[in-house]
C-alpha positions as CSV (number, residue, x, y, z in Angstrom):
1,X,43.2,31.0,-29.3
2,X,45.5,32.1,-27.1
3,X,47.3,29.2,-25.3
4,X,48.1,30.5,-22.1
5,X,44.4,32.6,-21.8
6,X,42.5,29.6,-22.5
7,X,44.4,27.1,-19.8
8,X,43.9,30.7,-17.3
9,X,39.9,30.4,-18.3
10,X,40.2,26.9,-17.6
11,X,41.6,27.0,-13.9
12,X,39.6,29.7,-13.1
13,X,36.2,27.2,-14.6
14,X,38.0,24.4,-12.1
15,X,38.5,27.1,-9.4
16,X,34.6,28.3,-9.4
17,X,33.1,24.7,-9.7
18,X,35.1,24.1,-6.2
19,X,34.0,27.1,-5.0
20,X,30.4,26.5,-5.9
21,X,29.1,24.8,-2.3
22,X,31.1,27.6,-1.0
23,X,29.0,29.7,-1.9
24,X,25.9,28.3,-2.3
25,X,26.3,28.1,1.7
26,X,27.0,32.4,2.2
27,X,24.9,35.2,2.2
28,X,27.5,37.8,1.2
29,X,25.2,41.0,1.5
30,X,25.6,39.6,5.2
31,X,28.9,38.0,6.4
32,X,32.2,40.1,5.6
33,X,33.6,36.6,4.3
34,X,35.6,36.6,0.9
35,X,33.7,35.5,-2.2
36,X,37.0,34.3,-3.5
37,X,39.2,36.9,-5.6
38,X,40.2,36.0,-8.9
39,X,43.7,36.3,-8.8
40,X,44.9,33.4,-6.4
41,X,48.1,32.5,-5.0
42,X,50.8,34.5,-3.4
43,X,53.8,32.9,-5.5
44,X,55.5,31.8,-2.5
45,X,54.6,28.6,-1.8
46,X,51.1,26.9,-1.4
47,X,49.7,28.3,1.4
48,X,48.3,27.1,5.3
49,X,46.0,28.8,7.8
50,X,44.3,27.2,10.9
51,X,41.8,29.7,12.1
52,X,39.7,29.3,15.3
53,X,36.5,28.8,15.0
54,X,33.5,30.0,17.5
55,X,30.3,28.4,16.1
56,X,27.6,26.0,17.5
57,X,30.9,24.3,18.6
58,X,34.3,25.3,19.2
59,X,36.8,24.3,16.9
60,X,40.1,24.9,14.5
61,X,39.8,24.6,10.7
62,X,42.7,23.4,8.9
63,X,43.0,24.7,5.3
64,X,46.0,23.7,2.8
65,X,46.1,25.1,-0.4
66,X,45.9,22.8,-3.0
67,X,45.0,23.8,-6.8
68,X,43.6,27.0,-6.6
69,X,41.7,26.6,-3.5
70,X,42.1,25.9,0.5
71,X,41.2,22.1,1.2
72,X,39.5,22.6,4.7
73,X,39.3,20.2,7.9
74,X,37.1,20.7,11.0
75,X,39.2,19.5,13.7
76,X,37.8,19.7,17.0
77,X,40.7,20.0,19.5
78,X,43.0,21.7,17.5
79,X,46.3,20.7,16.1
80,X,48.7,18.9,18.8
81,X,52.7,19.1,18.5
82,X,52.8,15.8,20.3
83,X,52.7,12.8,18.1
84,X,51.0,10.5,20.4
85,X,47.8,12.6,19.4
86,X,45.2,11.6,16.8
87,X,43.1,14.5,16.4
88,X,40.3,14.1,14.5
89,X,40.0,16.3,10.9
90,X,36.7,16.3,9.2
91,X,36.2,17.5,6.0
92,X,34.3,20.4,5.1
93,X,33.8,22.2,1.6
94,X,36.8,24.1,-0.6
95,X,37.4,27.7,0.9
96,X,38.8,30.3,-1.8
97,X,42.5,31.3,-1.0
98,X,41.7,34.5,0.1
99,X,40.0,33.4,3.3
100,X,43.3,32.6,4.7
101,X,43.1,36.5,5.8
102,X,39.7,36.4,6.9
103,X,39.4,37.0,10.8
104,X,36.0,38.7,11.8
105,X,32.7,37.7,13.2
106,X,29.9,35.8,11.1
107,X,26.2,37.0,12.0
108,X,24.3,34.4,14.2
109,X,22.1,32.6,11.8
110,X,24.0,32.5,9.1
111,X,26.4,29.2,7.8
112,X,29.3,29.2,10.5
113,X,27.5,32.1,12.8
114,X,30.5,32.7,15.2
115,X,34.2,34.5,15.6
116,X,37.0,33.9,13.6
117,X,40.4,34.3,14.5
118,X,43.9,33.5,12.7
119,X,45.9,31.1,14.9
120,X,48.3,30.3,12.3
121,X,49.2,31.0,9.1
122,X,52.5,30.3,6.9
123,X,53.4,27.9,3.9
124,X,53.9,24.2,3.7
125,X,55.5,21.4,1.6
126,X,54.0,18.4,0.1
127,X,56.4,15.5,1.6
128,X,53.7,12.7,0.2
129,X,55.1,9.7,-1.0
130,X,53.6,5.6,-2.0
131,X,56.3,3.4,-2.2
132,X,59.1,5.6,-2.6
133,X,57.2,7.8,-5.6
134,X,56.7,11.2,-4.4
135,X,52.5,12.2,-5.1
136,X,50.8,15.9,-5.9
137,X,48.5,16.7,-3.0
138,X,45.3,16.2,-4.6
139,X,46.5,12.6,-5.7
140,X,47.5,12.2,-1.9
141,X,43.5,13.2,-0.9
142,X,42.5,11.0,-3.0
143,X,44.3,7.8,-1.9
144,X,43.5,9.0,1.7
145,X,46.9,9.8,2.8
146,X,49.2,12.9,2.9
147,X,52.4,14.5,4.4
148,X,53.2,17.8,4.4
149,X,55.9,20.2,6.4
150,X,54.3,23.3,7.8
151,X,56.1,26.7,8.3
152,X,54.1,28.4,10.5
153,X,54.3,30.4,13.5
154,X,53.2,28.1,15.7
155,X,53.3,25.1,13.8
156,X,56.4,23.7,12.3
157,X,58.0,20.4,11.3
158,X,55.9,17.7,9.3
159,X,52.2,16.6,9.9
160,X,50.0,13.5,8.3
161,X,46.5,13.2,7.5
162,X,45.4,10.1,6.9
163,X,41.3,9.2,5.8
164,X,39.7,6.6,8.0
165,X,36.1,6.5,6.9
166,X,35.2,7.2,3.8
167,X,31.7,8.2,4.1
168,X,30.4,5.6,1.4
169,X,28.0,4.2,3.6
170,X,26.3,7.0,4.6
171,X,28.9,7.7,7.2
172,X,30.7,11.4,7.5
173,X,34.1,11.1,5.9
174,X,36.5,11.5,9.0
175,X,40.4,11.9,8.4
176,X,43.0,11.6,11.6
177,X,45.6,14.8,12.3
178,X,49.0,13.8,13.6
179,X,52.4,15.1,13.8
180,X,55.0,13.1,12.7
181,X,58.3,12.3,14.8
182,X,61.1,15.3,13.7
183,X,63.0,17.9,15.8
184,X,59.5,20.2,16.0
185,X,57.7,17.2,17.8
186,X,57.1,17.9,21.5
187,X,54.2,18.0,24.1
188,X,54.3,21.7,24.2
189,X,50.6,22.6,23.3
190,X,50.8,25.6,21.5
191,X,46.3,25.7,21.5
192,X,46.0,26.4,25.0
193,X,49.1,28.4,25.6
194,X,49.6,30.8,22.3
195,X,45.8,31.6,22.1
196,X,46.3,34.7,20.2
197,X,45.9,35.7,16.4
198,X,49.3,35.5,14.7
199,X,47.8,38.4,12.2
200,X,46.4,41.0,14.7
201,X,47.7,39.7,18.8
202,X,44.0,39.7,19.7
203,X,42.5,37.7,21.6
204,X,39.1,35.7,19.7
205,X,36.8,37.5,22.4
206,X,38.4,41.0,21.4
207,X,37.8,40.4,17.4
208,X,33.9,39.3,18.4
209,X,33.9,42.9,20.2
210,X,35.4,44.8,18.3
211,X,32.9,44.2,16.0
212,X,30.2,44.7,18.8
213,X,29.3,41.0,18.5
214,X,29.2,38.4,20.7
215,X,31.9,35.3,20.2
216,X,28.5,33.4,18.5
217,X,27.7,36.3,16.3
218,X,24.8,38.0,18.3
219,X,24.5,41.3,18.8
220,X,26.1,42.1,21.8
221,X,23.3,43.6,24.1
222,X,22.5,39.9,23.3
223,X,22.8,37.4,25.9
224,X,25.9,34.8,24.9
């Protein structure tokens, strides 16, 4: 057997298992999300987005790529450039690659119902380290700790993510955001004042529109 086929088959085996409560969760008849194209990665780097997030709360999803898929964080408030902030990052399930270019509406009633926009978008690079031994990313997640320098548009310079309940005990797994002291740090927050989709320039309320939606997926002779 072919050596370099079979280890292909065997990534893309890993790659769909991750991908399975992905899309377990999605109607695709219905949302315009990706399913997750087969051919992954853009060569240049491993990849970031944080996209804004209009569903039954507000929030921004972090997403790194990390073997074949986009490891994916809830957080709230958004990423802060100040490293007095904790913000904090709650895990949610593995999004294909591909959805890093996803910026649309999700019908109401479906997983997610709500407006999606870009906010950032760029690569990064894994700065983890134990004890002076540099780790992969996915050994990082595992531990509960990793590093990482972001070149975005909006976000630059290095960030941390650290695990502080595991969610053993029943409890939701819960990680903490924060930027790490460097020349990028600053109390600028780029959330409230560069609003707009670094893919497009639209505004979130014009991509719900646009699609004659509502910013939580409704039609939009719907009342928000």
């Amino acid at each position: 057997m072919n050596r370099s086929a079979d280890s292909g088959s065997t990534q893309d085996g890993e790659r769909d298992s991750a991908l399975s409560e992905y899309r377990r969760r999605r109607d695709f008849a219905r949302t315009a999300e990706p399913e997750g194209a087969a051919d992954q990665g853009s060569g240049e780097g491993p990849l970031f987005v944080v996209q804004r997030h209009i569903a039954r709360r507000e929030h921004y999803d972090l997403r790194l790529e990390v073997d074949g898929v986009l490891k994916s964080w809830a957080v709230p408030k958004g990423p802060s450039t100040d490293p007095g902030d904790k913000r904090l990052a709650v895990p949610t399930e593995d999004h294909p690659l591909d959805y890093a270019e996803f910026e649309g509406t999700i019908p109401a009633g479906d997983y997610g119902g709500g407006t999606v926009l870009v906010w950032d978008t760029g690569t990064y690079a894994n700065t983890t380290a134990k004890k002076g031994r540099r780790m992969g990313m996915a050994e990082g997640l595992e531990h509960g700790h990793v590093s990482f320098e972001l070149h975005g548009e909006k976000l630059t310079g290095r960030f941390a993510l650290n695990r502080f309940r595991s969610g053993e005990k029943g409890e939701e797994e819960a990680w903490l955001l924060v930027k790490e002291r460097d020349s990028a740090a600053g109390a600028d927050d780029p959330v409230s004042t560069r609003p707009e989709s670094v893919r497009t320039g639209r505004g979130i309320r014009e991509v719900a529109e646009e699609e004659g939606r509502t910013l939580k997926g409704r039609p939009r002779d719907e009342e928000e």
